[in-house]
C-alpha positions in Angstrom: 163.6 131.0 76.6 160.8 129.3 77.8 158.0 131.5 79.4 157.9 130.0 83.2 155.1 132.5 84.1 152.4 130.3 85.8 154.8 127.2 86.8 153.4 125.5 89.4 156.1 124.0 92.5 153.6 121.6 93.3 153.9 118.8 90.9 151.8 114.9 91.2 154.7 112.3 91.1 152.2 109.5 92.6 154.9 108.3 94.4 152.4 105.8 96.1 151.7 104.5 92.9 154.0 101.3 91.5 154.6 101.7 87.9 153.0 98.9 85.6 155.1 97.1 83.3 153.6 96.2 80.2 153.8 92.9 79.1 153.5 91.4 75.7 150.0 89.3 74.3 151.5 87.4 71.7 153.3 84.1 72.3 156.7 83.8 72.6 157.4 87.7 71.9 158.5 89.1 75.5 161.7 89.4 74.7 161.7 91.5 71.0 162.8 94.7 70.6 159.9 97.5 70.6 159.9 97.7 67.0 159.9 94.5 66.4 156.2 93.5 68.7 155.0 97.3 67.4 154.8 95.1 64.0 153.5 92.1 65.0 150.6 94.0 67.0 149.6 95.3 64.0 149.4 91.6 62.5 147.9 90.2 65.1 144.7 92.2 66.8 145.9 92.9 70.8 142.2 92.1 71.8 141.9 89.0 70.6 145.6 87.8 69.9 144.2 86.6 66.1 144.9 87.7 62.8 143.0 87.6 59.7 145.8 87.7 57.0 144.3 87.7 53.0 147.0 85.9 50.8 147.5 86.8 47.5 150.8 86.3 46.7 150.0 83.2 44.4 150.9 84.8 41.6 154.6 84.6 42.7 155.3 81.3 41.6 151.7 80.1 40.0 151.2 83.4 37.2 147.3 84.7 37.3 145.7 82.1 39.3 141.6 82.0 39.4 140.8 84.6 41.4 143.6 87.1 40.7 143.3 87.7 37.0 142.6 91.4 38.5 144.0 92.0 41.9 142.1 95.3 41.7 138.6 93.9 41.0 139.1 90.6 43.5 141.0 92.4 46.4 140.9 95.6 46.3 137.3 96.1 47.6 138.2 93.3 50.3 141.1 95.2 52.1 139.0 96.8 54.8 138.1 93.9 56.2 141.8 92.3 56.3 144.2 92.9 59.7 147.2 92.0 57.2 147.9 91.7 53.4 150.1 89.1 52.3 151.3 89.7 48.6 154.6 90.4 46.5 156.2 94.0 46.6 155.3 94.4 42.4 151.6 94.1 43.2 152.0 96.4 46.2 153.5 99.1 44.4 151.1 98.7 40.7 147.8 97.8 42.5 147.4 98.6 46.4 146.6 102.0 47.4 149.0 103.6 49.8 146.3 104.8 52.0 145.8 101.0 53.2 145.3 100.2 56.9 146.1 96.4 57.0 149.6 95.9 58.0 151.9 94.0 55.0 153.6 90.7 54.8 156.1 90.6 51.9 156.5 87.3 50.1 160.3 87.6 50.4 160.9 84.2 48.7 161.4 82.8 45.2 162.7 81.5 41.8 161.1 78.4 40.4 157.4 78.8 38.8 154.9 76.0 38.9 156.9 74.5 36.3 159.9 73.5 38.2 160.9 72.1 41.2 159.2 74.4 43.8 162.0 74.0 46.6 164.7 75.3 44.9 163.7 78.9 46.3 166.2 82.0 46.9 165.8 85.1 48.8 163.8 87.5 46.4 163.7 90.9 47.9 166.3 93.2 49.7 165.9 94.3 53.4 165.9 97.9 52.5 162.9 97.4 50.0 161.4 95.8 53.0 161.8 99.2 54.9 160.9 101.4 52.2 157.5 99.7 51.5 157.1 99.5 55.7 156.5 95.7 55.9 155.3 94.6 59.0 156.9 90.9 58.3 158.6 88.9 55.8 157.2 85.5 54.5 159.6 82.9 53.1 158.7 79.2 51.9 160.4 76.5 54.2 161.1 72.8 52.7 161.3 70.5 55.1 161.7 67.6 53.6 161.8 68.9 50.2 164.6 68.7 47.5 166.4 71.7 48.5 165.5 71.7 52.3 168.8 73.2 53.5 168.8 75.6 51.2 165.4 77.0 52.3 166.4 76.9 55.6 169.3 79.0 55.1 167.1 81.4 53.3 164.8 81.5 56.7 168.0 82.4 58.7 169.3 84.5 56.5 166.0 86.3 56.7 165.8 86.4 60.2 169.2 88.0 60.9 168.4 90.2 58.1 164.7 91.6 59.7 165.9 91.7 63.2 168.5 94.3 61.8 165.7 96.3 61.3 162.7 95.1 63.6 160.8 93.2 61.0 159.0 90.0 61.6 159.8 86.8 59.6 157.0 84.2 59.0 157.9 81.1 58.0 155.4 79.0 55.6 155.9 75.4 55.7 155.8 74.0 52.4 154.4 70.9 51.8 155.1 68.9 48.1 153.6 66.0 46.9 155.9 63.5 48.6 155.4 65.5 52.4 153.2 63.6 54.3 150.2 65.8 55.7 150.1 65.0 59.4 150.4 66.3 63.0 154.0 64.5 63.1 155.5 66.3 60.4 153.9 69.6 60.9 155.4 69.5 64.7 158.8 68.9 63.5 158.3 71.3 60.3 157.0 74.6 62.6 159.2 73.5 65.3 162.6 73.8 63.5 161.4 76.9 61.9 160.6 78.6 65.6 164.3 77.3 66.7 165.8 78.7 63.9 164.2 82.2 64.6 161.0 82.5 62.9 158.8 85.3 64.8 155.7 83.4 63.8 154.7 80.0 61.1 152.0 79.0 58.7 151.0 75.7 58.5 148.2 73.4 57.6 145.6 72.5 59.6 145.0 68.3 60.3 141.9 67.0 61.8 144.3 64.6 64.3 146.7 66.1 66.1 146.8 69.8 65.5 147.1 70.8 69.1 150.0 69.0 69.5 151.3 71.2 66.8 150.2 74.3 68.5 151.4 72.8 71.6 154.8 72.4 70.7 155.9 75.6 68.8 157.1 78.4 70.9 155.6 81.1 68.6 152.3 81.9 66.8 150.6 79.7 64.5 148.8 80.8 61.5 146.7 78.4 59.5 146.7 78.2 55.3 143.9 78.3 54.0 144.2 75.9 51.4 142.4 74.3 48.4 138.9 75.9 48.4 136.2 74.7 50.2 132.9 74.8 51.0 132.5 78.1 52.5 130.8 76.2 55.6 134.2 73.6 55.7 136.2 76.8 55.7 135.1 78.3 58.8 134.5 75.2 60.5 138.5 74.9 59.4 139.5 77.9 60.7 137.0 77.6 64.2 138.8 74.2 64.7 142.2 75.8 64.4 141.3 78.4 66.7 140.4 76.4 69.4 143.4 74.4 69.1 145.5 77.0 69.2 145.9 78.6 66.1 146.5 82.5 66.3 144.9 82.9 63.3 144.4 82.0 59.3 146.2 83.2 56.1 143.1 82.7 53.7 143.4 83.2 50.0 141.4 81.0 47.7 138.7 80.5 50.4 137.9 83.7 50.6 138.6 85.3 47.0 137.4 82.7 45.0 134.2 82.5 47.3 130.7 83.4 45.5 130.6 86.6 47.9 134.3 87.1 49.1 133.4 90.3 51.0 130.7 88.2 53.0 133.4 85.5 53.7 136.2 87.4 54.4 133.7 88.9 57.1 132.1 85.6 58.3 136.2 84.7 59.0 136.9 87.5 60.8 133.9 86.4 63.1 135.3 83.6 63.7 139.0 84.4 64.4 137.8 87.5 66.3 134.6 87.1 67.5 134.7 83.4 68.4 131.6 82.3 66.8 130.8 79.4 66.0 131.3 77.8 62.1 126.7 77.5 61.7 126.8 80.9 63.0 129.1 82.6 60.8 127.6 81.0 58.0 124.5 82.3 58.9 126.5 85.6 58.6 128.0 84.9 55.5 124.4 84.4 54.2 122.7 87.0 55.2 125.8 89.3 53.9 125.7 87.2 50.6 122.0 88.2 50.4 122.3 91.8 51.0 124.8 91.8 48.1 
């Protein structure tokens, strides 16, 4: 029995008080289950409503690409800066450590290497590995467009029914191929078909014409790839464009890990995304961090 000794009959129920009902920052995500937004607050920062993911899940179809010869040299020493990781679940488990703060994207699609025809994707990973290795979303490529474009949709929508099982996010990454054309037109109809099919959030490329019509017209969260590599200045002013446009955030690999000072960059970004400076200014970051080695 509980000891009742010192109970008090006089209790504050602020009954004068309404009781606030929280809503949701992100777009689109009213309506999730509790799990489900727990998990996409961890991607994207509640304060600002970015996200600074760190991609390196290259190796997936593309081997040991520059840059990731040693995921434990190159990324390793960059994870503090990162609000997500976006990798495979075999470098997870042989290279990460466990006590890791950034949330996880799993790359949850696969099959052809760089070698074959890239659309020709299945799903690669089960939902209860998923669970086990407490991802906070799934990624899988889309191919709209491509070769095997139905097929990779019925990956996404297998994914999707598969993670809402279980409260996880699915991103879906629009792939483009060499005959995709690059342009505000098909990256509205590529990131809108993968919201109506039940994507949580999409990556896509950022265009110079246009890309707030993209923004615009998708019901969920943006993210922005990265890319080629740039000039470190191009990349920010990239990702400062895309934020203003209405980009949620950036998935940045090779601009930030094949950078001369990735740790600088990766922190000039997050100024950016988060802080909302400006591209001179964060290069002027990225410098001085560069300098300070």
């Amino acid at each position: 029995m509980a000891d009742l000794d010192g109970v008090k009959d006089n209790k504050e129920f602020h009954t004068g008080v309404p009781q606030e009902t929280a809503g949701f920052f992100l777009k689109g995500s009213s309506h999730y289950d509790w799990g489900l937004k727990n998990r996409l607050a961890r991607i994207f920062d509640p304060k600002s409503g970015n996200t600074v993911m760190l991609a390196f899940d290259h190796g997936y179809f593309q081997g040991p690409t520059t840059g990731l010869e040693r995921v434990d040299l190159s990324i390793v020493p960059l994870i503090p800066w990162a609000d997500t990781l976006m990798l495979t679940r075999g470098v997870l488990r042989s290279l990460i450590p466990p006590a890791s703060r950034p949330s996880l994207v799993l790359r949850a699609s696969g099959g052809p290497s760089i070698l074959k025809e890239l659309s020709n994707e299945e799903i690669a990973l089960d939902i209860e590995d998923a669970v086990r290795l407490n991802a906070a979303a799934l990624a899988v490529q889309v191919f709209i467009g491509g070769e095997h474009e139905t097929k990779s949709i019925h990956n996404l929508t297998r994914l999707v029914d598969q993670g809402l099982r279980h409260g996880i996010a699915t991103l879906a990454v629009t792939a483009v191929g060499k005959d995709m054309v690059r342009d505000a037109k098909y990256f509205r109809l590529a990131t809108r078909i993968c919201a109506e099919l039940g994507a949580q959030y999409v990556k896509t490329y950022y265009v110079e014409e246009g890309f707030d019509t993209v923004t615009s017209c998708c019901p969920v969260p943006i993210v922005i790839a990265g890319g080629k590599k740039l000039p470190e200045l191009d990349a920010l002013t990239m990702a400062w464009n895309a934020i203003r446009q209405g980009a949620n955030g950036v998935d940045m690999g090779r601009n930030i890990f094949q950078s001369e000072a990735p740790a600088a960059m990766i922190q000039a970004v997050r100024a950016v995304v988060h802080g909302g400076e400006t591209p001179a200014r964060a290069f002027e970051l990225y410098n001085t961090l560069k300098n300070q080695g």
